[in-house]
C-alpha positions, 0 to 999 in steps of 0.5 A, a space after each residue: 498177534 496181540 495188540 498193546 497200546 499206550 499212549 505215546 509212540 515214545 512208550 511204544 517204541 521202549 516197550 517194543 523192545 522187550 516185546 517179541 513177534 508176537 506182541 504190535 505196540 501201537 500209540 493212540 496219542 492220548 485222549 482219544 475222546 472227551 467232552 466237546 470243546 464247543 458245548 457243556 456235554 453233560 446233561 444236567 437233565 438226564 442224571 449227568 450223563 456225559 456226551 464224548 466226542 473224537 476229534 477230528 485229529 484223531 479221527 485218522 488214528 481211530 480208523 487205524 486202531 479198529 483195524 489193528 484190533 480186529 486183526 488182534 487175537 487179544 486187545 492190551 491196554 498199556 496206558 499210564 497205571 493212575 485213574 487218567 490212564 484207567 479212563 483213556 484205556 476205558 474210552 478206547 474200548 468203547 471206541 474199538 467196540 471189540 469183544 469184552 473177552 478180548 481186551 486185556 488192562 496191564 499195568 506197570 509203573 516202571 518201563 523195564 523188561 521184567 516190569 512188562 514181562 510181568 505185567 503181561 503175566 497179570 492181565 486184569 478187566 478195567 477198574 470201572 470204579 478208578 474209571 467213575 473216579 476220573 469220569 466225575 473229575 472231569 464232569 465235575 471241572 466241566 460244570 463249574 468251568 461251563 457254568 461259572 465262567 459266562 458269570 464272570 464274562 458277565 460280570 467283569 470281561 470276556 474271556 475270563 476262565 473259573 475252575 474248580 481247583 484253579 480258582 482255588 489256586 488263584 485264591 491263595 495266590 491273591 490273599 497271600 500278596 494281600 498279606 505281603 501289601 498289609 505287612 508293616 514291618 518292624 525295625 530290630 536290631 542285633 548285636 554281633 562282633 568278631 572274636 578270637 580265642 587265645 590260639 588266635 583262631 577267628 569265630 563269631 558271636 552274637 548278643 544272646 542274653 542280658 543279666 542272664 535273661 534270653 533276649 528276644 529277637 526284637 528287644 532291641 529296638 532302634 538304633 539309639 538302643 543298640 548304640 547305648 549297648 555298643 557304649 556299654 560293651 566298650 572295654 569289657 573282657 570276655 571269658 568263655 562261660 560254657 561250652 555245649 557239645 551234642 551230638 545227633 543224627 540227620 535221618 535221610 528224606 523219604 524218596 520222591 513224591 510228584 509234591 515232593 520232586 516238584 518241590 525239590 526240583 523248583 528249590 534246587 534246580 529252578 525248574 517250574 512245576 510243569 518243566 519237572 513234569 515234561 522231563 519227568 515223562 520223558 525219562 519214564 517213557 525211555 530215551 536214547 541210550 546208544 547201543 542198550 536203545 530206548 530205555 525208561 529211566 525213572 518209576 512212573 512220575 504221578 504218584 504220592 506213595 513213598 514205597 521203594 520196591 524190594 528189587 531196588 531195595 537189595 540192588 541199591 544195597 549192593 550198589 553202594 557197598 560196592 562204590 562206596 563201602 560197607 560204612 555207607 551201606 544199611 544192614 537192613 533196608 530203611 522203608 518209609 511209610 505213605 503219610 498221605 491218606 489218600 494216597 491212591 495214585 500208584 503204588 511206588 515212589 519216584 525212583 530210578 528204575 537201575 540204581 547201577 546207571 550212575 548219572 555219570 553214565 547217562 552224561 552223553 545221552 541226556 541233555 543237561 535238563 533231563 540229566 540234572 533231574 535224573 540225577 536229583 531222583 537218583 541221589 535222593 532214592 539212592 540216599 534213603 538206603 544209606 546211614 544217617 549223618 552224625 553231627 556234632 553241634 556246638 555252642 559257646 557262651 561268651 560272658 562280659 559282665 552282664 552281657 552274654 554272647 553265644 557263638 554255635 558251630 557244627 561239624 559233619 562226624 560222619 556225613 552218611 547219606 549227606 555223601 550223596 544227597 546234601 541238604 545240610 549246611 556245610 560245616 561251620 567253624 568253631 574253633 575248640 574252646 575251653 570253659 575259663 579261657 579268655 577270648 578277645 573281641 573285636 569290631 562289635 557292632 550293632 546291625 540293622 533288621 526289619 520283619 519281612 512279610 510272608 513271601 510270594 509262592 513258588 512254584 515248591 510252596 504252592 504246590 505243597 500248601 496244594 497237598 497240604 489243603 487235600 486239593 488236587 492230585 499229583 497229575 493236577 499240580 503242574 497243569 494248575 499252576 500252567 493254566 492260572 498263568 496263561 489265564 492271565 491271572 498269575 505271572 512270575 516275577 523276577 525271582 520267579 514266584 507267582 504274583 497275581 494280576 490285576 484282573 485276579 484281585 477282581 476274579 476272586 472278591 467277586 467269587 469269594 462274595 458270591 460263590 464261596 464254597 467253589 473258591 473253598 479250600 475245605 470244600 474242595 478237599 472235601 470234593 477230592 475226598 468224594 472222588 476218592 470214595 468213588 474210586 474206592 467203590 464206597 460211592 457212585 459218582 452220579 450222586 456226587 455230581 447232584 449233590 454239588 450241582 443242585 445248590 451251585 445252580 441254585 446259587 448261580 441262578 440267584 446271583 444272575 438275578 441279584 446283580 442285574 438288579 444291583 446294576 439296574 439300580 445304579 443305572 435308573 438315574 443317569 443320564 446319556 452325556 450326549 442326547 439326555 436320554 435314559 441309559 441301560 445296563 450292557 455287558 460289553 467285551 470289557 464288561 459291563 457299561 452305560 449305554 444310552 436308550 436312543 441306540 442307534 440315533 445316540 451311541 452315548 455311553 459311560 462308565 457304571 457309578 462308581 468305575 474309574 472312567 477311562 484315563 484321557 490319552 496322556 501325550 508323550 511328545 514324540 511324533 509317530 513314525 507313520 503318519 508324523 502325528 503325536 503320540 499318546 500314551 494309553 491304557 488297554 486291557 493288557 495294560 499301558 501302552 503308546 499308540 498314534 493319536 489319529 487312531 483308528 485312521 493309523 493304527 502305530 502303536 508300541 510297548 512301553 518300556 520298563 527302564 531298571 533304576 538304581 537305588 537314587 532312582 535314576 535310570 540304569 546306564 547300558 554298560 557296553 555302549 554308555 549311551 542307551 538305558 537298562 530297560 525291563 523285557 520279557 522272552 518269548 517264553 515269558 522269562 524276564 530279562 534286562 536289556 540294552 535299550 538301543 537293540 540291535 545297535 547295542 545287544 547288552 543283556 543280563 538275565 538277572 536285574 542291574 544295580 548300577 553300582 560298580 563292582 568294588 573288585 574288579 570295577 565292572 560297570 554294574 552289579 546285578 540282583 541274583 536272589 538274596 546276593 549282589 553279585 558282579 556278572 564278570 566272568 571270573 570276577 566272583 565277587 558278591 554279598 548277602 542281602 537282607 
């Protein structure tokens, strides 16, 4: 018998199924051992070496893989094929302590029977170089994490977290919203009207040049501008100058990175990066597919190759001549070649592992989440064998003495791969036009504009400037921007992009100050290139670890010593409030504080010269609902909030509410019951939404943000806020316009 393990029992029921008699599947739940949650674990003295240790969790399931191996003939480890998998399949070896001969690493990035089947054909040793690789990773996060995070607790609050990759994250996260508070934007105007030709068909134009001269986007300045243009145009007679036609060709995208995917499914589906992850995992490793049984879906998910293999080439190749015609088939298949020069991760992209399993054929077996991104890989991997869309774009330049509007339009000749994967606007009308032939004009009028500053990240942007820097690898994009969340230094705002907190802005001046090669991005690309060396044998990891390590404890002793005596001096000449005495420097769970020398005869303290004393409790005029005493408003580490004023003898408290205003200010009314206010909430998975006040007497929610302003079709009470529309949220209505 030969003894296969992987990682989840999920992967280990779908690849059972391709497996005889011969062959026991086992699951080792993931990471069987790492470094101590409660220590450093590397000795900084003694070359690096780390220290594992299994957790109690697993203690159970070791005892049952040490007796499963011992009655194996041959040991197979299954685990993911990218450096995480190569190191847990590593870790398991040391912990079986089996036999070298007897441990056997196959790899597959597809979970298919011929993929297994020809994996067990292939068995190789472990790759010690991709295990170093991922063994430096991991050493090297756990020395800054270790080493710089008591700093910050130090320096600023407890419970504060630096990482590697994660401060650099926060960093770009922080200086983009600086940009967007230091934006000033600038008001322009734009010249439009309504025209027709002489067959009476509608198109629109715009003001496009001036005395033959190309107008610039910010030309027109201000109103008084546009109103002296709007005068001028008064009774002109427009003819069609010239009319342009060409055609070109839109080339399919490359099929699916985990950047790319991650990117796309933010941009498409609204999913965040680590929801595309977990789908994504769930459809490599099988589901569910009634009679076929478990089955894996999609090519492994972690990868930034954009290789198609041969069999889904020539299969797909026949699937869509098939079900689509000759004319949306390619005589010879189109590969696409890995821009990335680190590409490293596995050697296929993200692709369907059947091109035949249509995802309507998936439609009962899939919940809707998992079935939308199916279909998203599906469409896209299907979409790069077919031909390139043909399109025709057309302008028209529409003239009135010295005036030049131009109106453009595009029509879809042939749609191609837009058939299945359509990622181009969708035909806009413009109607045949003849050079000579005059047009009439109507409702001309000057709109309104103002430069917007660069916009927050999301999810999709975030990730791609990630890839763009070199920072991270696939398998970290999604577990960065989850960590950056819950470490409280990056929440989403109501369109779902990341804004940085308060506490972020202070984490990342202190670093950039103290610490700027770890909040870097050039250096820390330049640390993922190291790792990859290692993973390519040029280097060994150990090295590297010293070569960083040495100047950044160096560093990190310096600033220690630097700062307490900046703070020691700001303390020598003040006083306690209370008693007179001298005060000192104390770090606290919030930070650092005054306090005074005569501890504990005098407990005085204050705040350090400079800090913003603590807001005195404002009252809010109502009275507790415990005790009957006032309460006052208060801010806490998580921001304002409504306590008792007897506290710490009654300890009410409750949260402030965030009432939603309209555009004048005042306080949107609930539309059901018109006596409560829309007031701003958050769900327990952190989403926001918009709520009655008066719940659960009135249980009114919107997921998207109430205007107040009624619907002028159908008079419902109040629109709501969706992206770049006002929509009306009545069913059926489907009213809604564009905002700026």
């Amino acid at each position: 018998m030969k003894l296969v393990i992987v990682e989840s029992p999920t992967k280990a029921k779908t690849i059972s199924r391709f497996l005889g008699s011969d062959y026991k599947v086992v699951a080792s739940y993931g990471h069987v051992r790492d470094l101590p949650k409660s220590k450093l674990g590397v000795d900084v003295e003694h070359d690096f070496e780390p220290s594992y240790t299994v957790s109690s969790e697993y203690r159970a399931r070791i005892k049952e893989l040490k007796a499963a191996a011992k009655k194996a003939d041959a040991v197979l480890f299954a685990t993911d094929s990218d450096r995480e998998g190569e190191a847990i399949s590593w870790h398991l070896a040391q912990i079986l302590d089996e036999e070298p001969d007897k441990l056997k690493r196959i790899t597959f990035h597809e979970i298919t029977k011929e993929a297994i089947k020809n994996a067990l054909e292939h068995p190789r040793h472990l790759d010690l170089k991709l295990v170093d690789a991922q063994q430096a990773r991991r050493v090297l996060d756990r020395l800054v994490g270790y080493k710089l995070s008591p700093f910050l607790w130090r320096q600023i609050k407890g419970g504060l977290s630096a990482g590697r990759v994660q401060s650099v994250a926060v960093r770009m996260i922080v200086e983009r919203e600086q940009e967007i508070t230091a934006f000033k934007p600038e008001e322009y105007w734009t010249i439009e009207g309504e025209f027709q030709s002489k067959k009476k068909e509608p198109f629109d134009a715009k003001l496009h040049a001036l005395g033959g001269e190309t107008i610039d986007k910010m030309a027109i300045k201000n109103k008084d501008e546009a109103d002296k243009l709007l005068e001028e145009l008064k009774g002109q007679d427009f003819k069609v100058a010239t009319v342009q036609s060409k055609e070109k060709k839109a080339e399919p995208p490359a099929p699916f990175t985990t950047s790319t995917l991650q990117q796309e499914a933010n941009k498409r589906l609204g999913f965040s990066a680590s929801k595309t992850m977990t789908l994504a995992q769930k459809l490599y490793e099988g589901l569910e597919l009634g009679d076929e049984g478990a089955t894996g879906l999609i090519t492994y998910m972690r990868t930034d190759s954009v290789n198609l293999a041969d069999k889904f080439l020539t299969e797909s190749a026949g699937y869509l001549k098939t079900h689509y015609g000759e004319k949306y088939a390619l005589d010879e298949p189109r590969r696409h070649k890995t821009k990335s020069k680190l590409a490293q991760e596995a050697h296929e992209a993200v692709r369907p592992t059947d091109p035949s399993r249509s995802p309507e054929q998936l439609a009962n077996f899939l919940d809707s989440d998992q079935l939308k991104l199916y279909e998203l890989i599906w469409q896209r991997a299907m979409a790069t064998q077919m031909p390139d869309a043909k399109l025709k774009n057309t302008s028209a330049d529409l003239a009135a003495g010295r005036f030049t509007f131009r109106a453009t339009g595009q029509q879809v000749m042939f749609d191609g791969y837009l058939k299945l994967y359509p990622d181009q606007d969708k035909d806009k009308f413009l109607p045949v036009l003849v050079e000579g032939e005059k047009v009439t004009s109507s409702n001309i009028e000057g709109k309104q504009h103002f430069t917007e500053p660069p916009a927050r990240f999301s999810d999709a942007t975030l990730v791609k400037a990630l890839e763009n820097f070199d920072i991270g690898r696939p398998s970290t994009y999604a577990p960065t921007i989850a960590t950056v969340i819950d470490r409280g230094y990056v929440e989403r705002d109501d369109k779902k992009r990341l804004k940085p907190t308060d506490i972020a802005f202070e984490v990342i001046e202190l670093l950039v100050k103290r610490f700027p090669d770890i909040v870097n991005v050039e250096f820390t690309a330049k640390m993922e290139n190291a790792l990859d060396k290692i993973a390519d044998g040029e280097v060994a990891w150990r090295p590297v670890i010293k070569e960083f390590y040495t100047p950044f404890a160096k560093n990190l002793m310096t600033q220690e010593k630097t700062l307490e005596t900046e703070a020691q001096k700001e303390a020598a000449n003040e006083t306690c409030p209370k008693c007179g005495g001298a005060m000192a420097l104390k770090h606290g769970r919030y930070g650092k504080f005054l306090a005074c020398t005569n501890y504990p005869e005098c407990k005085g303290t204050k705040p350090l010269p400079g800090d913003q004393p603590k807001a005195a409790p404002e009252p809010t005029g109502e009275k507790c609902p415990t005790c009957g005493a006032e309460m006052v408003k208060k801010v806490g580490r998580y921001g304002p909030f409504i306590a008792c004023s007897k506290y710490p003898e009654c300890k009410t408290i409750k949260k402030v509410v965030k009432v939603v205003a309209d555009k004048e200010g005042k306080p949107v009314v609930c539309p059901k019951c018109n006596k409560g206010q829309i007031v701003e909430r958050r769900s327990k998975k952190g989403k926001i939404f918009f709520s009655c006040d008066r719940y659960p007497e009135c249980d009114q929610a919107f997921w998207d943000r109430p205007t107040g302003e009624p619907c002028p079709q159908c008079g419902h009470p109040t629109l709501t806020a969706k992206g770049k529309k006002i929509v009306c949220p009545k069913e059926g209505c489907g009213y809604q316009i564009s905002v700026e």
